[in-house]
C-alpha positions as CSV (number, residue, x, y, z in Angstrom):
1,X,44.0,-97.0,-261.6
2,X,46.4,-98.5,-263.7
3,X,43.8,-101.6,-264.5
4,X,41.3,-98.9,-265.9
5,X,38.9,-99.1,-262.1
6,X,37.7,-96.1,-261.3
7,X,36.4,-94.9,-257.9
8,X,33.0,-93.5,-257.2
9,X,32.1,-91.3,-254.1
10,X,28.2,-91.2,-253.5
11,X,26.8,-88.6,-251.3
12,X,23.4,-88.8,-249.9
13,X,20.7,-87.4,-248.5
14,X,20.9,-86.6,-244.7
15,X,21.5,-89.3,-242.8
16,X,17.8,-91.1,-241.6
17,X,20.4,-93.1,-239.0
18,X,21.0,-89.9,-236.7
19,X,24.8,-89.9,-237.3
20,X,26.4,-88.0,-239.6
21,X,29.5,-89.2,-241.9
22,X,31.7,-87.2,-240.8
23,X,31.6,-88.4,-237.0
24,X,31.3,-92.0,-237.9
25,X,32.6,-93.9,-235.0
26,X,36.1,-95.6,-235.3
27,X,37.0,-98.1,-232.5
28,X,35.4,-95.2,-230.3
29,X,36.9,-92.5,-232.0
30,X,35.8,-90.1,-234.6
31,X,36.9,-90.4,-238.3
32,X,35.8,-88.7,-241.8
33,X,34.7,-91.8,-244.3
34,X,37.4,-92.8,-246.4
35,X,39.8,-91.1,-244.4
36,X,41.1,-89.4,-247.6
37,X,42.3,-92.7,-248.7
38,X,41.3,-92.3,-252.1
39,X,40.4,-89.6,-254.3
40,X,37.1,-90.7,-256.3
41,X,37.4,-89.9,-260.2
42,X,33.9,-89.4,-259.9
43,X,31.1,-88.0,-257.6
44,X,27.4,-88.8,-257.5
45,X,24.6,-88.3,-255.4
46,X,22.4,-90.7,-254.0
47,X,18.4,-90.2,-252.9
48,X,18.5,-92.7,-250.0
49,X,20.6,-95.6,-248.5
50,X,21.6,-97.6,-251.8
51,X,23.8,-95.7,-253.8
52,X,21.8,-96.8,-257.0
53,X,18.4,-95.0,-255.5
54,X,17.6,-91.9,-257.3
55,X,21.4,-91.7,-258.6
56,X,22.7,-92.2,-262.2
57,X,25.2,-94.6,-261.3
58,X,23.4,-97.6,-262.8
59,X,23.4,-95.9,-265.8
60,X,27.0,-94.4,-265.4
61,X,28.8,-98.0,-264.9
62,X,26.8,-99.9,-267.6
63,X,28.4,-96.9,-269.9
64,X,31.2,-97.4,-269.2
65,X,31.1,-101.2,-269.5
66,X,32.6,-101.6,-265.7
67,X,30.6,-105.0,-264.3
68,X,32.8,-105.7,-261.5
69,X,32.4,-103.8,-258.3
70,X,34.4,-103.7,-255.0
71,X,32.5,-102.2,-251.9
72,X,33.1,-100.3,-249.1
73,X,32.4,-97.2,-247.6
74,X,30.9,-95.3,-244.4
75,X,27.8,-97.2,-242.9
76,X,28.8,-100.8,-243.2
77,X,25.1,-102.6,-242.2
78,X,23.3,-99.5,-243.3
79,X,24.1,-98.1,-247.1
80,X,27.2,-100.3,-247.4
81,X,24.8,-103.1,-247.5
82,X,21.8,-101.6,-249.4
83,X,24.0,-100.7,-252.1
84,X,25.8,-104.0,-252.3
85,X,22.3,-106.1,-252.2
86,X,21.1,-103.2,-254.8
87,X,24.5,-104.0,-256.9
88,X,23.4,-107.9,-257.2
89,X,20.5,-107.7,-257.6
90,X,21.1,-105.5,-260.8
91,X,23.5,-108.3,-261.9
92,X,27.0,-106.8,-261.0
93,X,29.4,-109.0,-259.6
94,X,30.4,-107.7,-255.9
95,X,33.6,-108.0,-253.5
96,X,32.5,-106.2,-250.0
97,X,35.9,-105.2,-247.8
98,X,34.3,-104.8,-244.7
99,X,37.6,-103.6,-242.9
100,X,37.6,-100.5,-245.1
101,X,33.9,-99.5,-243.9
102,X,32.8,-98.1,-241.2
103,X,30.4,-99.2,-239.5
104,X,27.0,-96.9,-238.3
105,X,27.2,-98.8,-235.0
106,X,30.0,-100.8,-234.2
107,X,28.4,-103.8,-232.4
108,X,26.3,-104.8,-235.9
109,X,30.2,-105.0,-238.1
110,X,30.9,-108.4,-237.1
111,X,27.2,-109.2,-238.5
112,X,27.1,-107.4,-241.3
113,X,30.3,-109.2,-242.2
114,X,29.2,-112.3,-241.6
115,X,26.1,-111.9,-243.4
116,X,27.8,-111.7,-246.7
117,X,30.9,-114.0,-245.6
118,X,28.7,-117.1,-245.3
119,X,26.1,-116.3,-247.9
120,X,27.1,-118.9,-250.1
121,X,28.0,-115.7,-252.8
122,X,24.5,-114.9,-252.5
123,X,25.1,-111.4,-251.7
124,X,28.4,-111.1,-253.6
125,X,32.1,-112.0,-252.5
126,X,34.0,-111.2,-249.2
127,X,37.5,-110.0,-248.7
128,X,40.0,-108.3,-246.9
129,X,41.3,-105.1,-247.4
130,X,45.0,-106.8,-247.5
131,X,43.7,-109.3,-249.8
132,X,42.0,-107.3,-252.2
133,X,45.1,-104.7,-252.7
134,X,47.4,-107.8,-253.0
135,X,45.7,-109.0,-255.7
136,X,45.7,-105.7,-257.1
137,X,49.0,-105.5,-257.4
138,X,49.5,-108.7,-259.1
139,X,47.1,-107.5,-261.7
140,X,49.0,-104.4,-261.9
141,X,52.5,-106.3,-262.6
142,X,50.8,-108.8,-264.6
143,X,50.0,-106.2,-266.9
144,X,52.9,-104.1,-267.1
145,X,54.6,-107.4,-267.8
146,X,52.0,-107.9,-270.2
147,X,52.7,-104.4,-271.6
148,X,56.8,-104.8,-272.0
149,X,56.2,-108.1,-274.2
150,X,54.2,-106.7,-276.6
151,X,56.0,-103.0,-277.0
C-alpha cells in the first residue's frame, strides 16, 4: 500500500468446522472469503485455526518490523478470533473489522463482535470497515503531503 502495509492471506488446514471457505455463508448466500477484495502480497499457510500455528508468520512480520495488525478474514468467531487473541498475546497491536469477516455461523457475529468491542482493549481494537479505510486515506494524503514538502 502506499503506507508500506502489506497484506497476508493464510490458508489452512481443512476446515475442523465442517464448512469450507469457499461456501462461507453471506446473509444466506454463498461467497468466496475476501471476495477478491484484495490481492495479498504474501501467502502463508497455517497448521490450525490461528494463523500464527505451525506458520512462519510470526517470524515473517517481526522481519519485517510491521507491529501493527488489522484483522479480518473468513471465520469471524472461529480463526478470525484465534488469530487475533494469538496476535496479542504475542504483543502486536490489533484492529479487528468485523464487517469485512465472515462469519462460520452467522448467529455468533454479533458475539464475536462484541466480545472484542467491550473488552476494554483486552483483545485489541474494534472498527468499522468505513472507519478503518477513512483513516487510511488520511494517512495516505498525509503522506503524500508529507512527500511534496520535502521534494
Amino acid at each position: 500500500s502506499g503506507l508500506g502495509g502489506i497484506v497476508v492471506a493464510v490458508t489452512a488446514t481443512p476446515s475442523r468446522w465442517g464448512v469450507e471457505p469457499s461456501m462461507a455463508a453471506v446473509g444466506g448466500a454463498f461467497a468466496p472469503p475476501a471476495a477478491g477484495f484484495l490481492k495479498p502480497d504474501l501467502q502463508i499457510a497455517s497448521g490450525g485455526t490461528s494463523a500464527f500455528f505451525e506458520s512462519p508468520l510470526d517470524t515473517l512480520l517481526r522481519r519485517l518490523g510491521r507491529n501493527d495488525l488489522i484483522i479480518a478474514g473468513w471465520g469471524l468467531e472461529g480463526p478470525v478470533h484465534s488469530t487475533l487473541r494469538s496476535a496479542n498475546d504475542r504483543g502486536y497491536e490489533c484492529l479487528l473489522v468485523p464487517d469485512a469477516s465472515i462469519p462460520l455461523v452467522p448467529e455468533l457475529a454479533a458475539a464475536a463482535s462484541e466480545m472484542v468491542r467491550f473488552s476494554g482493549g483486552i483483545f485489541g481494537a474494534f472498527a468499522e470497515s468505513n472507519d478503518v479505510l477513512t483513516a487510511l486515506t488520511e494517512l495516505s494524503d498525509a503522506r503524500r503531503v508529507t512527500e511534496r514538502k520535502l521534494s
